[in-house]
Every structure is written in structure tokens, then in C-alpha cells.
C-alpha positions as a Markdown table, in Angstrom:
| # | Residue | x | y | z |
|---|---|---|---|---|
| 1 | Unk | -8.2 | 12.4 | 4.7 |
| 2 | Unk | -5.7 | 10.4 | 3.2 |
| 3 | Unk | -3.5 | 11.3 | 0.3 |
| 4 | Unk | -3.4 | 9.4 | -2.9 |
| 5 | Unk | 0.6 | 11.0 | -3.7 |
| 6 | Unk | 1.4 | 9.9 | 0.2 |
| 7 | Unk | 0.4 | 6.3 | -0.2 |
| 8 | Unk | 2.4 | 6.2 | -3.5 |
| 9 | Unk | 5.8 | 7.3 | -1.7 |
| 10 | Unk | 4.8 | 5.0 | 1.4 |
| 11 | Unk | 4.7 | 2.3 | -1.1 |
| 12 | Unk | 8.1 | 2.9 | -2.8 |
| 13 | Unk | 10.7 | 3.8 | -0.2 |
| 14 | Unk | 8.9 | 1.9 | 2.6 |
| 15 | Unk | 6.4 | -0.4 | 1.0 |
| 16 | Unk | 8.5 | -3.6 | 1.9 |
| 17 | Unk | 7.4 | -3.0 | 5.5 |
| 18 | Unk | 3.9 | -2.2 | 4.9 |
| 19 | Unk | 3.9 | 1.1 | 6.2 |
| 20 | Unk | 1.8 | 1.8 | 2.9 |
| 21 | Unk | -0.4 | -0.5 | 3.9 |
| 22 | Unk | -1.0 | 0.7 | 7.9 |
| 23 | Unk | -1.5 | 4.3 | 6.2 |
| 24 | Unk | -4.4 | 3.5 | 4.0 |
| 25 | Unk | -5.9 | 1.1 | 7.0 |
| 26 | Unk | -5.3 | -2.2 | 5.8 |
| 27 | Unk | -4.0 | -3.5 | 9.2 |
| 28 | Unk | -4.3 | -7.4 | 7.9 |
| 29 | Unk | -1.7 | -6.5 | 4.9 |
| 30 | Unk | 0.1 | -4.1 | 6.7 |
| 31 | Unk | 0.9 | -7.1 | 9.1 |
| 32 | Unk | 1.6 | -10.1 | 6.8 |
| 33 | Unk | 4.2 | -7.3 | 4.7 |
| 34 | Unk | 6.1 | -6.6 | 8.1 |
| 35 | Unk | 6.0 | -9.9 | 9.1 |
| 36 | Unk | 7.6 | -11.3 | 5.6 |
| 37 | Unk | 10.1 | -8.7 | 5.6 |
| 38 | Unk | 11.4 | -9.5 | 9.3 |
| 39 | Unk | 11.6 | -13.0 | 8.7 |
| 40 | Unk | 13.2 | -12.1 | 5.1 |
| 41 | Unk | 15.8 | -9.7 | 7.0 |
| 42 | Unk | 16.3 | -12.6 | 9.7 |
| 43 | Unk | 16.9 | -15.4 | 7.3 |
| 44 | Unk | 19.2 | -13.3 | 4.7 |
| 45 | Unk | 22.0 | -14.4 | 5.7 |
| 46 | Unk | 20.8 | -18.1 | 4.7 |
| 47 | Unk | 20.4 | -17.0 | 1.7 |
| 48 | Unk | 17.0 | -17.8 | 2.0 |
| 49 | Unk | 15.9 | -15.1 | 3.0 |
| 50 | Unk | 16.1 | -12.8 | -0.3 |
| 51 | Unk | 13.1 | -14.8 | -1.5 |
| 52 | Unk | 10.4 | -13.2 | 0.5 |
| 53 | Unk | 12.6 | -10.0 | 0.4 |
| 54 | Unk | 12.1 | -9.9 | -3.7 |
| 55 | Unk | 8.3 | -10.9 | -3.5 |
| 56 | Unk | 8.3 | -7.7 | -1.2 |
| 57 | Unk | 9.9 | -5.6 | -3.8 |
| 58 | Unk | 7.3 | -6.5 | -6.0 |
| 59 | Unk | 4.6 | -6.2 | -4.7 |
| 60 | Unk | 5.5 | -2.4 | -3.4 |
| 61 | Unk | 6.2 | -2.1 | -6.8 |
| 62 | Unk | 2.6 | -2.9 | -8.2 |
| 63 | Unk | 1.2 | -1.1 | -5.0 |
| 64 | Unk | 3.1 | 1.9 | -5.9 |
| 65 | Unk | 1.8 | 2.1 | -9.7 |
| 66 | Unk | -1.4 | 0.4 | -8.9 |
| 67 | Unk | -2.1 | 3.7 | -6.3 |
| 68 | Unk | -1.1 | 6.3 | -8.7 |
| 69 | Unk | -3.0 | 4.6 | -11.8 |
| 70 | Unk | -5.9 | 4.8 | -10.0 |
| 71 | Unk | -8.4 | 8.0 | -10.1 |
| 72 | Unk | -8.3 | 10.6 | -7.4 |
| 73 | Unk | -12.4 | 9.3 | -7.5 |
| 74 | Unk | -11.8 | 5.7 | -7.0 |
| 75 | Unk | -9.1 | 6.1 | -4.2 |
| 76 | Unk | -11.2 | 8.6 | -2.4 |
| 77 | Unk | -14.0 | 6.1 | -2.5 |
| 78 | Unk | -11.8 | 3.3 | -1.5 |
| 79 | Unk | -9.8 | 4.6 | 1.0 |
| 80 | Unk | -11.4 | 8.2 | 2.7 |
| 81 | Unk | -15.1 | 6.3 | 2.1 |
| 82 | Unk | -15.6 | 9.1 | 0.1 |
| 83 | Unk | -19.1 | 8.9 | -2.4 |
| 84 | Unk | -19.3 | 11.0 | -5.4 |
| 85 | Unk | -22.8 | 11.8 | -6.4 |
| 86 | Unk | -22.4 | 12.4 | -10.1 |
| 87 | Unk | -25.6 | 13.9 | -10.7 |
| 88 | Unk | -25.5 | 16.8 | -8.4 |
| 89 | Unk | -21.0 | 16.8 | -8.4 |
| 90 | Unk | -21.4 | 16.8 | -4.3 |
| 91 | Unk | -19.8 | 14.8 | -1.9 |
| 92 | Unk | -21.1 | 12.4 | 0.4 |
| 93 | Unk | -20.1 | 10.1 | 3.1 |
């Protein structure tokens, strides 16, 4: 079961790589991050290379806040394909 607190840290101190991402089983995203921030890590010493490096930041950014603005109800049914039933208050998969 996957924690909605753990994806929020993931997503600051390491969301550049996408280890967020891996965590919460989003292998596409998880990809595409790590690949952007090798090539942006490769190519920084072009110069051009900070560009996909501050896109990253971002985006961890608005992953970060976007996780921990979200209800414990709507991440559980996102990402543990957890089902409230709010008649009865059980759980269901």
C-alpha cells in the first residue's frame, strides 16, 4: 500500500529523477523524468542543459503539492485501487 506522505518526499528531494513517479507505478513518467534529467545533467555544461533541468524542478514541484493537496480518498483510489463505498464506509477493491 502506498503512502500518500512517501510520494510527497519522493517528489521533492528526488522527484527530478522520477523516482516519485516509479513509486506510485507510473513507469511511462517515471522514464521520460529520468531520461530528461540525464540528458539535462549530460548537456549542463552547454549550458543547455539547465533547461530541461528547470522544467524538472517544476514539475516535482507541482507533483509534490499536487500529492499532498489531494485527499487520502482520492490517492488511495488512484494509486492503491482502493474503492470507498460511501454508503456502508467499507473498503473495496
Amino acid at each position: 500500500m502506498k503512502e500518500k506522505i512517501i510520494a510527497a518526499l519522493l517528489a521533492f528531494f528526488l522527484g527530478e529523477w522520477g523516482i516519485h513517479k516509479f513509486y506510485l507505478n507510473e513507469q511511462a513518467s517515471g522514464k521520460k523524468y529520468l531520461i530528461w534529467c540525464v540528458i539535462g545533467i549530460c548537456t549542463c555544461w552547454l549550458l543547455i542543459g539547465l533547461i530541461p533541468l528547470l522544467v524538472l524542478w517544476v514539475l516535482k514541484l507541482v507533483d509534490c503539492f499536487s500529492i499532498l493537496c489531494m485527499s487520502d480518498q482520492e490517492f488511495d483510489e488512484k494509486y492503491n485501487n482502493t474503492k470507498i463505498n460511501h454508503e456502508k464506509g467499507l473498503l473495496t477493491d
